[in-house]
C-alpha positions, -999 to 999 in steps of 0.1 A, spaced: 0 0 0 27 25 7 57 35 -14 76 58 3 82 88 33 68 120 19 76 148 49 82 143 85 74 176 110 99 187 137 82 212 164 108 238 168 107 269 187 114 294 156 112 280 122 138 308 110 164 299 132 160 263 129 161 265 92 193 280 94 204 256 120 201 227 95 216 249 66 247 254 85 251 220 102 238 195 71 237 218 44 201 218 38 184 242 16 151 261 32 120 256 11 93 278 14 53 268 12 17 273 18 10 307 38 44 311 55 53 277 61 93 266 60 104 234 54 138 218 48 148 194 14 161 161 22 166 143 -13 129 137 -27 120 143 9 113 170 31 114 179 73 86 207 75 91 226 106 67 237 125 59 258 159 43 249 190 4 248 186 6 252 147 -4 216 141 -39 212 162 -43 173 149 -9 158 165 3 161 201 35 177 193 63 189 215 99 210 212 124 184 210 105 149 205 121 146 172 144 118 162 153 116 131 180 102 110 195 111 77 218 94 53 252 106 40 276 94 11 306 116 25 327 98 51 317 108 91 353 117 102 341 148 74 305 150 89 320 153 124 348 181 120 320 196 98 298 194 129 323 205 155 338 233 134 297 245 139 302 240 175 274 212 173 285 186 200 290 150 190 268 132 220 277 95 199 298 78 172 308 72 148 289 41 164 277 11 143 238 8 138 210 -6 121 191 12 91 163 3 65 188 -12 47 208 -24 68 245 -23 90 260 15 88 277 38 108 259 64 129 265 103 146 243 117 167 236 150 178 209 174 191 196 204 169 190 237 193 151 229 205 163 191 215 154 169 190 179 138 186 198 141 147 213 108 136 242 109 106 244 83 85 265 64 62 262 29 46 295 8 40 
């Protein structure tokens, strides 16, 4: 019945800022929708972000997110990318499981809490 992951939603405190965040820490460009809205591109894929009471349907909260993304460049990179950003590493490179398998994980949290996992497949 289901193909694929269209969006996922991150409650953030400010949008703005958070879309910057995840400019400078992952490189991902800002998209813009709908009456205002911001959302970040991942691949085919996007992470809208919303605020606090935006979304009446859900029982959101700041910094319930956990998400994890996957990268082709080697994490040594992603994690002197990172810490030249000042992002603190909390784990990894650690070994995990994905979708598709074994691969090699970072973690860290983005400014409103939620958990960000870096990934890279052998």
């Amino acid at each position: 019945m289901i193909e694929a992951i269209d969006h996922l939603v991150l409650t953030v405190r400010d949008p703005e800022a958070a879309a910057a965040f995840y400019g400078r820490a992952l490189g991902l460009p800002t998209v813009r929708f709908g009456a205002g809205r911001i959302a970040l591109q991942v691949g085919a894929q996007k992470i809208n972000l919303q605020r606090l009471g935006q979304e009446t349907r859900n029982h959101a909260c700041i910094g319930s997110g956990d998400l994890c993304v996957i990268t082709k460049d080697p994490l040594d990179s992603i994690v002197a990318h990172l810490s030249a950003q000042g992002i603190a590493i909390l784990e990894g490179p650690v070994e995990k499981t994905g979708a598709q398998g074994p691969f090699l994980s970072v973690y860290f949290n983005d400014p409103d809490g939620n958990l960000i996992e870096v990934s890279r497949y052998p």
